[in-house]
C-alpha positions, 0 to 999 in steps of 0.5 A, spaced: 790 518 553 794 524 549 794 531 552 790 533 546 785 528 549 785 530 555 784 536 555 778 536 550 775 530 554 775 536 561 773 541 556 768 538 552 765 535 559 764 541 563 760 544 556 755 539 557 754 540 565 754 547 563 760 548 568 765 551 563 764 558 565 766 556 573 773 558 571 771 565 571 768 564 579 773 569 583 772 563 588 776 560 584 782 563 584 788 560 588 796 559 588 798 556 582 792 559 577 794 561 571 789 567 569 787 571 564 783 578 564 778 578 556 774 583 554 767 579 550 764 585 547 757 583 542 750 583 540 745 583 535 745 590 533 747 597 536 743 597 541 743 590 544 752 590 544 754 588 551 760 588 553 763 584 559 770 584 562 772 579 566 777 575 569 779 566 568 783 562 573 786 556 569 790 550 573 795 551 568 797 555 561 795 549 557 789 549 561 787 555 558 788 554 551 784 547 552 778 552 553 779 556 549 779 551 543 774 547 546 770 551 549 771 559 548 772 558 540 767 555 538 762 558 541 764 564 537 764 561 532 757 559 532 755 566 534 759 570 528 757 564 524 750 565 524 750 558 526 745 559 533 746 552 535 743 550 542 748 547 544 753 550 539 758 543 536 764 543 542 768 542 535 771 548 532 774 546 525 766 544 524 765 552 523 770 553 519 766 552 512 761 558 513 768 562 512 771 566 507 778 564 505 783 568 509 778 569 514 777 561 515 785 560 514 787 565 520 782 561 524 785 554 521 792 557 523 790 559 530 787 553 532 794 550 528 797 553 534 793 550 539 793 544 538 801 544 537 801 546 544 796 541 547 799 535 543 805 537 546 803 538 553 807 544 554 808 551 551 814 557 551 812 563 554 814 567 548 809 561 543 804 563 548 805 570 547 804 568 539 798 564 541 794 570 545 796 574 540 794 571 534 788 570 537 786 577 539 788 578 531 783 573 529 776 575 534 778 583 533 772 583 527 768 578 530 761 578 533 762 577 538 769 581 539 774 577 543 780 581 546 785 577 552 788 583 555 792 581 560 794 573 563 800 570 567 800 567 575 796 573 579 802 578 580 804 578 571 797 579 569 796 584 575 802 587 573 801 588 566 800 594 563 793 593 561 792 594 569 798 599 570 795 604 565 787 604 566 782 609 569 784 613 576 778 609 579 780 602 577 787 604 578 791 598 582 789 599 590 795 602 593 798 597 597 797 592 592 801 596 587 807 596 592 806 589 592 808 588 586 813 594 583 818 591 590 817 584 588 814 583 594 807 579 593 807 573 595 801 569 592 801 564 597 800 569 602 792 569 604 792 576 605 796 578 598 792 573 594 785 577 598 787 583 595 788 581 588 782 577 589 778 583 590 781 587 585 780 583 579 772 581 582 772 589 582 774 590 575 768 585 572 764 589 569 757 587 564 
């Protein structure tokens, strides 16, 4: 079985359990995690958007974007589409027809991107940059509006500037904080990894 394979299998089975959105459990995070901190913002009308801001723990980068083309895309696909379908198709190509031209071959080249990194079973950090980032490209005028804002093991996406620049009352605690600019946290240590655990669960917000 290819990578490609696998990864779809793993995700495409959790969708039918219904366990797909256990990655954002904070119980989940752990040594080793690959995380990424989203914003889901979306709704039928002005007065039913609804945003969530929420943290995903990964057991690798190319975990991440077995998700996010097996799971996450799809379903705002069959969202921004009008699709509806319950349970959405767990394919995203299937979607691609109820897309104008340039929008459905931004989507086509996205999901290019992805599965060049699964097939291959690995990613660079810079293709990773590339992928988030054309996929933030990609979901900023869907609905709903998918934004990835910070992600890396727990001290790079704690240390992102996402984090660095946010509102006094969501600012990093300061212990943590010196942690991470002195080089000093360590992920494997319980009492660090609390820390971070506490403080990406206090930034999910619905």
């Amino acid at each position: 079985m290819t990578n490609y394979e696998k990864m779809k299998k793993k995700w495409q089975r959790r969708l039918k359990l219904g366990h797909a959105g256990d990655c954002f459990d904070p119980r989940q995070l752990a040594p080793g995690k690959f995380c990424v901190h989203l914003v889901d913002c979306g709704g039928f009308s002005m007065a039913s958007v609804s945003e969530i801001e929420i943290t995903g723990y990964f057991d690798s980068n190319i975990d991440l974007l077995g998700y996010l083309r097996f799971a996450k895309i799809p379903r705002i696909l069959d969202l921004d589409s009008g699709s509806n379908r319950t349970p959405f198709l767990a394919v995203a190509d299937a979607y691609l027809e109820k897309y104008e031209t340039d929008q459905r071959n931004q989507i086509d080249r996205l999901l290019g991107l992805i599965d060049k990194a699964l097939i291959a079973g690995a990613v660079s950090a810079q293709e990773l940059d590339n992928v988030l980032d054309e996929f933030n490209a990609t979901f900023l005028s869907t609905n709903p509006e998918i934004q990835i804002l910070a992600w890396g093991n727990v001290a790079e996406t704690l240390a992102s500037p996402y984090f660095a620049e946010s509102d006094e009352d969501q600012a990093l605690p300061a212990e943590l904080k010196t942690l991470l600019a002195s080089h000093i946290f360590n992920e494997c240590n319980p009492a660090h990894l609390s820390m971070a655990r506490d403080y990406l669960e206090s930034r999910l917000s619905a």
